[in-house]
N, C-alpha and C positions, 0 to 999 in steps of 0.2 A: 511539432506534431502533437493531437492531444487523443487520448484515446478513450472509451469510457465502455468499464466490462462489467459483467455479473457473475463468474464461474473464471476461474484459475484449475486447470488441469499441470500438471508435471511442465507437460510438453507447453500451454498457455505461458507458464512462466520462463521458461526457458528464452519463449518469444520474444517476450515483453523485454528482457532481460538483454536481451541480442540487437534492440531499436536502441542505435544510435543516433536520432533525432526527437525521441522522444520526453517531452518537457511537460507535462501534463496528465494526471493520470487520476480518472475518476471512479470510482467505485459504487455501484449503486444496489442499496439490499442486502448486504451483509449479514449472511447470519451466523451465529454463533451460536452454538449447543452446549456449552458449558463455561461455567463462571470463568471470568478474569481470562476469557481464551481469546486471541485473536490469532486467524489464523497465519500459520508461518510463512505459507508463498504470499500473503498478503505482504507482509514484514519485508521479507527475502527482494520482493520486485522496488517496494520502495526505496531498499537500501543500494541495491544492485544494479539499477541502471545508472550508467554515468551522467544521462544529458536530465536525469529527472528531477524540476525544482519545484514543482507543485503537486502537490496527492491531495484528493477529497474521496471522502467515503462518506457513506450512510449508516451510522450504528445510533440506533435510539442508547444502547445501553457501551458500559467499559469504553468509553473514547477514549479517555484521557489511557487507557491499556496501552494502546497502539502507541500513542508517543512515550510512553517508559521503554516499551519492547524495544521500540526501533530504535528510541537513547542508547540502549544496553550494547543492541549489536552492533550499532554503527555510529559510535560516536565523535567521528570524526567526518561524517557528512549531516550539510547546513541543508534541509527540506522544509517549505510553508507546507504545513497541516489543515486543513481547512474540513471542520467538520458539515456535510450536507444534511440542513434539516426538512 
């Protein structure tokens, strides 16, 4: 299953977080309001789904952010990063 969102609420990530088929996850529009920030349910759903091997997002700026964050928290899960230009 692949899904592709724009807005993460509490309860969105919770969802995300609870698809057990879910292998694919795209992101599209991303914004960020302050330096070096990506946001945490962003992090949170990539690291927390179990079936999820693929993440693409949209950040013209901080890409490479996202893969130290998610190195930090979740170093013990393999995901392809895939930045959408």
């Amino acid at each position: 299953m692949s899904i592709s969102v724009t807005d993460l609420s509490e309860a969105g990530v919770h969802h995300l977080i609870n698809m057990k088929k879910l292998h694919t996850l795209e992101f599209d529009d991303i914004s960020i309001h302050s330096e070096k920030q990506i946001p945490d349910s962003i992090i949170a759903v990539a690291g927390e789904v179990p079936s999820l091997r693929n993440f693409k997002f949209r950040c013209a700026i901080y890409q490479n952010q996202f893969v130290e964050d998610f190195g930090e928290k979740y170093p013990g899960k393999v995901l392809l990063v895939s930045q959408i230009m």
